[in-house]
C-alpha positions as CSV (number, residue, x, y, z in Angstrom):
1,X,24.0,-3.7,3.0
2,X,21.6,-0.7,3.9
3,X,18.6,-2.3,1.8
4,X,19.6,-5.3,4.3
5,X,19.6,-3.3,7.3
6,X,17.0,-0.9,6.8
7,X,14.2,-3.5,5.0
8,X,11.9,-5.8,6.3
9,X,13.4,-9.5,6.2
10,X,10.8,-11.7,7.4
11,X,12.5,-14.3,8.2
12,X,14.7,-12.1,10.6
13,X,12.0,-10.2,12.4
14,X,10.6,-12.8,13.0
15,X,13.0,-13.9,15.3
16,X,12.6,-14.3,19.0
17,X,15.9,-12.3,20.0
18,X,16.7,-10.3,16.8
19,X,20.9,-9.6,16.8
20,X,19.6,-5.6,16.6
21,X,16.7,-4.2,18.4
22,X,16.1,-2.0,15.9
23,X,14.9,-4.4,13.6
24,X,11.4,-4.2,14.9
25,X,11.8,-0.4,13.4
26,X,12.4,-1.8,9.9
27,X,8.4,-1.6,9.0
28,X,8.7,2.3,8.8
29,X,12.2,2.4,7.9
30,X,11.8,0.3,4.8
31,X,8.9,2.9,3.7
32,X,11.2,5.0,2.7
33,X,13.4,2.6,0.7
34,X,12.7,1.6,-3.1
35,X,13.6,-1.3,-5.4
36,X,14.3,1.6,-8.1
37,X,13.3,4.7,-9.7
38,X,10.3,2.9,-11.4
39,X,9.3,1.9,-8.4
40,X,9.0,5.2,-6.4
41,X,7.9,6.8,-9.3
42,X,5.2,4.6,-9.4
43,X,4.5,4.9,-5.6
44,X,4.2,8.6,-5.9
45,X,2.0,8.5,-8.8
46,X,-0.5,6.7,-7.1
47,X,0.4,8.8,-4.2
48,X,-0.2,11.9,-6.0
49,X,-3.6,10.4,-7.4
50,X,-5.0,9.6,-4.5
51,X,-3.6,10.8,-1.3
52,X,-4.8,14.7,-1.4
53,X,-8.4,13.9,-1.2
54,X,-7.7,11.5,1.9
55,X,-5.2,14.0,3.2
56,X,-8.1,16.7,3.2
57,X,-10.6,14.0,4.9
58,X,-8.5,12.8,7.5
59,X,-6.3,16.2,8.1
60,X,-2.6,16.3,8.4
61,X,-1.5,14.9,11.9
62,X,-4.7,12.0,11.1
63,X,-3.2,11.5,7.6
64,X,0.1,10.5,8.8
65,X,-0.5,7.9,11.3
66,X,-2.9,6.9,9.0
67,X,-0.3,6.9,6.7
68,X,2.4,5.1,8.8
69,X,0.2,2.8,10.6
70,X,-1.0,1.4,7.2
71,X,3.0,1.0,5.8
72,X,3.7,-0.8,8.9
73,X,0.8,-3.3,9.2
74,X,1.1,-4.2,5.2
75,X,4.5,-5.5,6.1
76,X,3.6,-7.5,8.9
77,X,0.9,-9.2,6.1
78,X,3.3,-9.6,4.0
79,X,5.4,-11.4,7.0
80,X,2.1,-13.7,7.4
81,X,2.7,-15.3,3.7
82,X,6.1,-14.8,3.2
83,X,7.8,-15.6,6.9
84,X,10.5,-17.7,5.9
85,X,12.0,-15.0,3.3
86,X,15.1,-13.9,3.5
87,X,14.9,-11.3,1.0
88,X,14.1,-7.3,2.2
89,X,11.0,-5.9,1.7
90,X,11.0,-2.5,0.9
91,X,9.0,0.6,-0.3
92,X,5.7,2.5,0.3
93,X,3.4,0.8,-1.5
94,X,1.6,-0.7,1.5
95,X,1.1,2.4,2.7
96,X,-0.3,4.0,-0.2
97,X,-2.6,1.0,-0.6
98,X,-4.1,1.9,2.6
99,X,-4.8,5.5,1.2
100,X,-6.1,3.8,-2.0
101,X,-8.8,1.4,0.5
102,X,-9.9,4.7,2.2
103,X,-10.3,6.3,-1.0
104,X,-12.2,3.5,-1.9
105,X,-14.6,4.3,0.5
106,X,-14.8,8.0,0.9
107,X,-15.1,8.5,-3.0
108,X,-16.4,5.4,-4.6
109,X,-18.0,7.3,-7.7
110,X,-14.5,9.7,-8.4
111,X,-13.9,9.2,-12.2
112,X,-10.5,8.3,-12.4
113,X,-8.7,9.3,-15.8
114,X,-7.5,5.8,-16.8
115,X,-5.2,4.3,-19.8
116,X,-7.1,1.2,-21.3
117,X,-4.4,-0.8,-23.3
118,X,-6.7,-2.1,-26.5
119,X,-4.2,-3.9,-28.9
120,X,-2.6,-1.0,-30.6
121,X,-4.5,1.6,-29.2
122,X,-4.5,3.3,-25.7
123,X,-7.5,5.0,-25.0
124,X,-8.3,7.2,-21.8
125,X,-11.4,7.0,-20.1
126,X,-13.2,8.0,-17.2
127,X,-13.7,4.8,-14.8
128,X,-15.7,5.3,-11.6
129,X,-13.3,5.0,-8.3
130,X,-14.9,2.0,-7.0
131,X,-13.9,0.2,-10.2
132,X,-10.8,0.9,-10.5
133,X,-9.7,0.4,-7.5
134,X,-12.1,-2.5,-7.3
135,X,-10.4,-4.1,-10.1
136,X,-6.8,-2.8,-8.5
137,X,-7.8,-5.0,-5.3
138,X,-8.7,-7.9,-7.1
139,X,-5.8,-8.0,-9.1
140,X,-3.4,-7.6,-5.9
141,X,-5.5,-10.7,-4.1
142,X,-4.9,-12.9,-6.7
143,X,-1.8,-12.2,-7.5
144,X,-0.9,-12.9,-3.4
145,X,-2.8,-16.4,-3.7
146,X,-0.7,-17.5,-6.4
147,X,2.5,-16.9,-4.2
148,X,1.0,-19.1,-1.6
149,X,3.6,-22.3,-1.1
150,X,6.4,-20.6,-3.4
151,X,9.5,-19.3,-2.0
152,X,10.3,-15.1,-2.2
153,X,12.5,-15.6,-5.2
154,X,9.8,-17.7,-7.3
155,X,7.1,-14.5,-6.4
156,X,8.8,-11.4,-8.8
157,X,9.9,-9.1,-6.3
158,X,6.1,-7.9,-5.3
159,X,5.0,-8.1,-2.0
160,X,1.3,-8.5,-3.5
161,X,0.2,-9.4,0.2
162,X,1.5,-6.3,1.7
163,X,-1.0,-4.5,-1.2
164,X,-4.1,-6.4,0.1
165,X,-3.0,-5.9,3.4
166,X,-2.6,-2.1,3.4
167,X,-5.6,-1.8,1.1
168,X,-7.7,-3.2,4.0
169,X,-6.2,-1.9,6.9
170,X,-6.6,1.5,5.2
171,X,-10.8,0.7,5.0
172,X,-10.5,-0.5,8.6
173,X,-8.1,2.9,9.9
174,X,-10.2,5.4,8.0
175,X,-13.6,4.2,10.1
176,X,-11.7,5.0,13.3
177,X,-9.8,8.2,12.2
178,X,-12.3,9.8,10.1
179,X,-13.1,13.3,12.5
180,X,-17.1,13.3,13.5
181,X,-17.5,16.4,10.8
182,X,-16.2,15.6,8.3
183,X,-19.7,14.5,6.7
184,X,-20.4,18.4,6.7
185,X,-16.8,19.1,4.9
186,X,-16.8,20.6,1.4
187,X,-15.4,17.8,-0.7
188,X,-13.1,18.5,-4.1
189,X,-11.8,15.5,-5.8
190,X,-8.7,16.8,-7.4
């Protein structure tokens, strides 16, 4: 019942006279709500990865309505494909895909310390930011066009439109949050 009330059920905010008002609140509350501990784990890995070094661009009070403005607009993309789903989206992987698309940006040649599954062996390597994420992007797009036509239970779970969503709202936010001096800033990529 709480996943119910606190995620984002298409179908539902999409009403014209939602039965709670609060519903149009469900894009941030459902940030903080996860599918499991794989899944936040997985958020705050990613999170951890990536979200210092746009932290330190963008500064705290910038970073968080960055930060929240990106959760909330991946949902309402993933509202776009999916609209007639009745089943809750939840989690912060929208939002983190917007810090991914604005690290994208700011550091496109980062090396990013990657696992490369190669049959029975699992190399790391160094891949350049813009790659990765690149690649990450890509992977996310396609897997949202496949979902186009199929109902929310045929998808996996995966709001892979609310990925590409946040990914390019993050590009678009970072433009029009990024302060004026931040082009003389030291920059360490941690």
């Amino acid at each position: 019942d709480f996943v119910y009330t606190y995620g984002v059920i298409p179908f539902r905010f999409l009403q014209i006279f939602p039965r709670d008002p609060g519903e149009l609140l469900t894009p941030i509350s459902a940030m903080f709500l996860h599918g499991g501990w794989m899944h936040l784990l997985g958020n705050m890995l990613y999170l951890h990865i990536f979200g210092n070094n746009v932290e330190d661009m963008l500064g705290r009070g910038r970073y968080l309505l960055f930060y929240l403005t990106c959760g909330g607009v991946s949902f309402l993309a993933q509202i776009a494909f999916q609209s007639n789903s009745m089943v809750p989206n939840v989690g912060a992987s929208g939002a983190i895909a917007g810090v991914l698309g604005a690290y994208f940006l700011l550091f496109p040649r980062a090396r990013v310390l990657t696992l490369v599954p190669l049959f029975l062996f699992f190399p790391v390597v160094e891949i350049p930011a813009f790659f990765f994420l690149g690649f990450w992007f890509l992977m996310q797009f396609l897997s949202g066009a496949a979902t186009i036509g199929k109902t929310s239970a045929l998808t996996g779970g995966v709001a892979w439109w609310a990925h590409v969503g946040g990914f390019l709202v993050g590009m678009l936010l970072l433009k029009l949050l990024l302060p004026r001096d931040s082009a003389r800033r030291p920059v360490i990529v941690r």
